[in-house]
VMD Tcl script that draws the C-alpha trace (Angstrom):
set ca {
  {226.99 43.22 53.98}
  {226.30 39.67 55.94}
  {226.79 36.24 54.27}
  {224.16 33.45 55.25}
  {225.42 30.46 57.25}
  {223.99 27.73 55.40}
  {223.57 24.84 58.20}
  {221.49 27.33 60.29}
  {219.93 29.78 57.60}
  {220.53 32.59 60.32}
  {222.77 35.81 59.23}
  {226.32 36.16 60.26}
  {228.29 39.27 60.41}
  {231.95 39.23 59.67}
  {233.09 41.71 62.44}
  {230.16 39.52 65.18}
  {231.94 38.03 68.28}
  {232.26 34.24 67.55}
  {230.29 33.34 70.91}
  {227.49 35.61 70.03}
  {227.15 34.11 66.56}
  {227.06 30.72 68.00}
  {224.43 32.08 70.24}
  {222.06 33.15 67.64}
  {221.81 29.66 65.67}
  {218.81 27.71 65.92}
  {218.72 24.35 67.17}
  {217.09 21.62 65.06}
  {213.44 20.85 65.64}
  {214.17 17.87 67.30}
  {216.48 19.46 69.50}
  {214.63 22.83 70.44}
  {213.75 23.21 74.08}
  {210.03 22.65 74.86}
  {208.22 25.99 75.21}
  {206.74 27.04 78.33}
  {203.06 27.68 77.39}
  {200.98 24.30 76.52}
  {199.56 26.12 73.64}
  {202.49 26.01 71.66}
  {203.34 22.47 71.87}
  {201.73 20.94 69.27}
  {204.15 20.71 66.35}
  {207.08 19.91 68.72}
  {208.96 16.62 68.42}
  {209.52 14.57 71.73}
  {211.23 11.64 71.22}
  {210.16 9.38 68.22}
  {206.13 11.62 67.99}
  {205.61 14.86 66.52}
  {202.46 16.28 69.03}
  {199.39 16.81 66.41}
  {197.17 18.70 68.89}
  {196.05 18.85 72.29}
  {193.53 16.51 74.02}
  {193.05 18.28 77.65}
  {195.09 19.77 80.46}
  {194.91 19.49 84.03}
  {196.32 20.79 87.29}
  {199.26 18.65 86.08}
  {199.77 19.08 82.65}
  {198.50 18.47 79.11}
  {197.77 15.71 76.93}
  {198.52 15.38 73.42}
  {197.96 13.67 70.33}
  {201.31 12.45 68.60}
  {202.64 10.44 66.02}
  {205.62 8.13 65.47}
  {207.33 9.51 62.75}
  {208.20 5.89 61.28}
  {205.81 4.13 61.65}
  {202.66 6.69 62.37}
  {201.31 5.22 65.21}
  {199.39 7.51 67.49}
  {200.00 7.64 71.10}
  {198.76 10.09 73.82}
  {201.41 12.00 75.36}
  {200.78 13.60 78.69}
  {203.61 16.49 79.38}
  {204.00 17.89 82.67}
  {203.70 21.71 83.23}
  {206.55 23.92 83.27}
  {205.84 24.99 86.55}
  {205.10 21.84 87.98}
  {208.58 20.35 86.51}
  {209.94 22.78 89.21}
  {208.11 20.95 91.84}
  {210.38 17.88 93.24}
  {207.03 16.15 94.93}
  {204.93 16.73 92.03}
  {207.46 15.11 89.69}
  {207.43 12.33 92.04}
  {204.20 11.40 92.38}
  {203.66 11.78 88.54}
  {206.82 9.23 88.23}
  {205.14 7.33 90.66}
  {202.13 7.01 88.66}
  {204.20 5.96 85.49}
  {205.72 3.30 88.00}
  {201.87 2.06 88.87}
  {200.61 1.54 85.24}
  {203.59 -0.34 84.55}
  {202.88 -3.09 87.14}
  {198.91 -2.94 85.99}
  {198.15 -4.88 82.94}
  {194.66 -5.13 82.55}
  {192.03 -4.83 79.33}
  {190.13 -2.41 81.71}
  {193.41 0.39 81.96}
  {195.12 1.96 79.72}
  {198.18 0.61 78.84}
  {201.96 2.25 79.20}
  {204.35 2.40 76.91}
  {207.37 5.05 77.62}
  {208.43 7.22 80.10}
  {210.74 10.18 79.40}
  {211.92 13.27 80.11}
  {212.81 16.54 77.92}
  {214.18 19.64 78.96}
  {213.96 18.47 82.61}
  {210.09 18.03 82.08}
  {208.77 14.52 82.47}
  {206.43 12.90 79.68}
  {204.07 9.65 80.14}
  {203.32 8.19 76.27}
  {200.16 5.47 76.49}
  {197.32 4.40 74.80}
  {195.30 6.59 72.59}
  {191.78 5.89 72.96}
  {189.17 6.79 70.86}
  {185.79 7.59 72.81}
  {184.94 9.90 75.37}
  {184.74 9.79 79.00}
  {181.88 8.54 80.97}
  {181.15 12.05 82.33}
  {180.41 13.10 78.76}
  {178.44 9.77 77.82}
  {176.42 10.09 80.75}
  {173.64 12.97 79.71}
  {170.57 11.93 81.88}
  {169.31 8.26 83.37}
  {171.11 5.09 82.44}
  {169.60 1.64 82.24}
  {170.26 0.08 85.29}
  {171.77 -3.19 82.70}
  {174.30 -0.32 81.21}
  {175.29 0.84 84.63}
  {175.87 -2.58 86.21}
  {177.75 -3.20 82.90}
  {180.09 -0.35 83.18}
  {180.44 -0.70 87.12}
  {181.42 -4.50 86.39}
  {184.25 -3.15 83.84}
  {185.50 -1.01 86.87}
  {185.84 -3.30 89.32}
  {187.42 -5.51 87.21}
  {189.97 -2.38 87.03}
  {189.97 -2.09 90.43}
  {190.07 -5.50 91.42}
  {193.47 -5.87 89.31}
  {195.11 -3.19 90.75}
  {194.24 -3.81 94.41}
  {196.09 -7.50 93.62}
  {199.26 -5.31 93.03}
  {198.62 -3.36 96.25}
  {198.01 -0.01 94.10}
  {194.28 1.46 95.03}
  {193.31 4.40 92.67}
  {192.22 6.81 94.66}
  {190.56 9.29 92.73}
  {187.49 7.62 90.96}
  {184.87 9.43 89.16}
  {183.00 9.79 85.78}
  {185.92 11.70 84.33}
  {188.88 9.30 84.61}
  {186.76 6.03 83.45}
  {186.79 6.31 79.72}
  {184.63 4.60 77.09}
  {185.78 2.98 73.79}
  {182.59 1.49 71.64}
  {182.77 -1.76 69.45}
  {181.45 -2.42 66.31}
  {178.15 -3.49 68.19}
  {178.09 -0.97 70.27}
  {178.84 -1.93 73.42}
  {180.60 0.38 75.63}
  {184.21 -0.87 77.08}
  {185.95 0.65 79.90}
  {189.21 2.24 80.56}
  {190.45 3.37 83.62}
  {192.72 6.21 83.71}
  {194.57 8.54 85.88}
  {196.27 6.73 88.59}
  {197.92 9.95 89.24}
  {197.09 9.96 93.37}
  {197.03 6.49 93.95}
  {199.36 5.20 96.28}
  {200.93 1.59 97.29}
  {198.73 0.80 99.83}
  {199.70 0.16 103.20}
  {201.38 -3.33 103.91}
  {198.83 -5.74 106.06}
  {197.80 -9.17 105.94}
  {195.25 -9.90 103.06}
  {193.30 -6.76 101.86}
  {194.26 -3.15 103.30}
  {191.77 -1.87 105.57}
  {191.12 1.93 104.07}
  {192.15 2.77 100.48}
  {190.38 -0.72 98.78}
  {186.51 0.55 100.85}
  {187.22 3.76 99.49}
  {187.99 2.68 96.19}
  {184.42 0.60 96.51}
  {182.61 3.74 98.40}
  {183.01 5.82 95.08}
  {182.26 2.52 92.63}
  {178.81 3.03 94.77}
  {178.42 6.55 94.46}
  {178.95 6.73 90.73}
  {176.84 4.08 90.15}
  {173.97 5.84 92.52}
  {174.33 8.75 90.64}
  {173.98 7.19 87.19}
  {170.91 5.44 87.62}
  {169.58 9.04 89.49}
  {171.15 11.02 85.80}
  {172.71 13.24 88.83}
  {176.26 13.76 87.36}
  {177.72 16.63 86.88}
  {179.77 18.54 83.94}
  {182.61 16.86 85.82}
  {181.51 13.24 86.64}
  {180.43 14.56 90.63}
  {177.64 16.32 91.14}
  {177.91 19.68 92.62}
  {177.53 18.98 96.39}
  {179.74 15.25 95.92}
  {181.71 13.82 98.87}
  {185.13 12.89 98.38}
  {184.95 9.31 97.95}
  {184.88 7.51 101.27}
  {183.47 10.06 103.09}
  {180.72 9.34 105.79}
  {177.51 10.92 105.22}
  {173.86 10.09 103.43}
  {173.83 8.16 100.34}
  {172.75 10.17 97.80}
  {168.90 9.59 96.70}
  {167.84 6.18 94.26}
  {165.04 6.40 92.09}
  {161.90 4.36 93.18}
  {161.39 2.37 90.51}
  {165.27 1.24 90.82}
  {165.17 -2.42 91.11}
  {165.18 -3.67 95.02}
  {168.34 -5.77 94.09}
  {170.39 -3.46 92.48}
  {169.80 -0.76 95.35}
  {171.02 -3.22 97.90}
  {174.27 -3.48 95.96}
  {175.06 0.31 95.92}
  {173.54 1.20 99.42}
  {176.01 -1.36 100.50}
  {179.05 -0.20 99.01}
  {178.55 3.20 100.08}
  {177.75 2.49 103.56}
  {179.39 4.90 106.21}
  {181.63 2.24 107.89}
  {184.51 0.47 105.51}
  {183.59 -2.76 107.85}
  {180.01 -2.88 106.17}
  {181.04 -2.19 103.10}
  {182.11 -5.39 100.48}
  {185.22 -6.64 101.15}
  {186.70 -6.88 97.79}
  {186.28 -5.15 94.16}
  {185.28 -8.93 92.85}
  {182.79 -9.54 95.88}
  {181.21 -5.91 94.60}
  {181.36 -7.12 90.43}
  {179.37 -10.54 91.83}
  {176.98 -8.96 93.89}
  {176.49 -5.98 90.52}
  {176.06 -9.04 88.29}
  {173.56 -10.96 90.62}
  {171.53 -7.96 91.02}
  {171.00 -8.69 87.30}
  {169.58 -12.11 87.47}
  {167.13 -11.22 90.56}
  {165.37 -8.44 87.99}
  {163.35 -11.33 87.58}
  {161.55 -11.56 90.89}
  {163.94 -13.76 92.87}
  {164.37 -13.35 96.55}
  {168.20 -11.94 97.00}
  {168.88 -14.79 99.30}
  {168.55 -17.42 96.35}
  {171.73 -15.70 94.89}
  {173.43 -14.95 98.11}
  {172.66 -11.65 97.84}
  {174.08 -9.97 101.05}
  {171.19 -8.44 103.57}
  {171.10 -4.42 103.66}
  {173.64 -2.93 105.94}
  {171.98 -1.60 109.56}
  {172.47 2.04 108.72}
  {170.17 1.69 106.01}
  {167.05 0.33 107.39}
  {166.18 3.77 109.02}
  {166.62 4.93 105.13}
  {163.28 3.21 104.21}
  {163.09 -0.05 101.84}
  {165.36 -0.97 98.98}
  {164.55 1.46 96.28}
  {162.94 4.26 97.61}
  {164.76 7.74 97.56}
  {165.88 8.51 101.01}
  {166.28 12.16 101.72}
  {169.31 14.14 101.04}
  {170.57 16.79 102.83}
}
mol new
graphics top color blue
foreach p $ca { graphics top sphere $p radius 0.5 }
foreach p [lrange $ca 0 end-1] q [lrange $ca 1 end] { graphics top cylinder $p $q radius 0.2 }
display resetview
């Protein structure tokens, strides 16, 4: 015949080895050890938020919804992978990424607000954002006004982080998320700083990881106005940003001013590219105003890059491979 221990609800048997029956209790939600499989997360408590349900997982680990249990404000929580917990330089680069959006505060990123660990697996909590990403938004051809919009919003991004000597180093259609306003405009949040790295102490502006932050502003924005994006924000055959080859094609009817800016960022040598993510955002924005007709020179507009001329004239679709 058992009696029931009542602070654990869990049988104990009289003749039972104390250790054993100390073994067999249950530890409090709050306390019990986060399971291996991301599936069963949600409905664990880490910290101060109960995880609702799951958002998305990645090579890295998964994102949840989760509540404060005071005063119910929802957060996203990003938990790393069991596995990857067990992985010293993968734990370091996602502290390292924690570290980044802490020195970053910008409108155009999301925001950090805790760091912690449970059960020796690190957890990022940050901004929950209500939208979706700009691989999902971007089904077909976008306004060339939307696209400098959005690009504008990124370099912003970009242009604050480069000032704290942090380049991103991953950018595409999937980590730039969109959150609409009441009037519908579209406003940007970068996310996923997960590879970037300091960059490498010099004198002014680094000379690699700020072009190849700029190279892959280019190519997203090439392959929005083209509707070529893929289920993952890169088309199929996509470069890794940076990378020296073609420029993917631009529709014809692209305005001239508009494909200068993008031919130009994605040119194949860094040195031709622009030398700054606010030089790109002016140049976006004055592509705008010469819609009208204007010459590029009355806005400064920089001359196409030598590579290019061989390509054809501004706005026709150069051939890909």
């Amino acid at each position: 015949m058992s009696r029931l221990d009542v602070t654990t609800s869990v049988p104990v048997f009289p003749r039972e080895c104390p250790a054993r029956a100390r073994a067999r209790r249950v530890p409090p939600a709050s306390e019990a050890p986060l399971p291996a499989r991301a599936s069963t997360l949600v409905g664990q408590q880490v910290g101060h938020f109960r995880l609702l349900r799951e958002l998305g997982r990645g090579g890295l680990g998964t994102v949840l919804l989760a509540e404060h249990a005071l005063i119910q404000k929802r957060v996203a929580i990003q938990v790393l992978h069991a596995h990857v917990a067990q992985d010293s330089a993968r734990v370091a680069g996602f502290l390292q990424a924690a570290r980044t959006l802490t020195l970053i505060q910008h409108a155009n990123i999301v925001s950090l607000y805790d760091l912690g660990m449970r059960d020796g697996r690190p957890y990022l909590v940050r901004e929950y954002l209500e939208g979706q990403s700009l691989a999902a938004f971007a089904r077909g051809r976008l306004a060339s006004a939307l696209v400098v919009d959005l690009l504008t919003q990124v370099c912003d991004a970009l242009s604050a982080a480069h000032a704290h000597g942090i380049a991103h180093g991953s950018l595409n259609a999937s980590n730039i998320f969109l959150v609409p306003d009441a009037q519908g405009r579209q406003h940007v949040k970068l996310l996923d700083f997960g590879i970037a790295g300091l960059l490498p102490p010099a004198e002014g502006t680094p000379e690699c990881s700020v072009p190849a932050d700029l190279h892959a502003v280019g190519l997203l924005g090439a392959l929005l106005v083209a509707g070529r994006l893929g289920a993952r924000g890169l088309p199929a055959e996509a470069p890794l940003p940076g990378h020296a080859r073609e420029p993917p094609p631009l529709p014809p009817d692209l305005p001239s001013a508009l494909s200068r800016v993008l031919l130009k960022a994605m040119a194949r040598r860094p040195v031709d590219r622009y030398t700054s993510a606010t030089a790109l955002r002016d140049a976006l924005q004055a592509s705008v105003a010469l819609d009208g007709g204007a010459p590029p020179e009355a806005l400064g507009l920089e001359p196409l890059p030598s590579w290019f001329m061989s390509l054809g004239s501004p706005g026709a679709a150069p051939a890909s491979r």
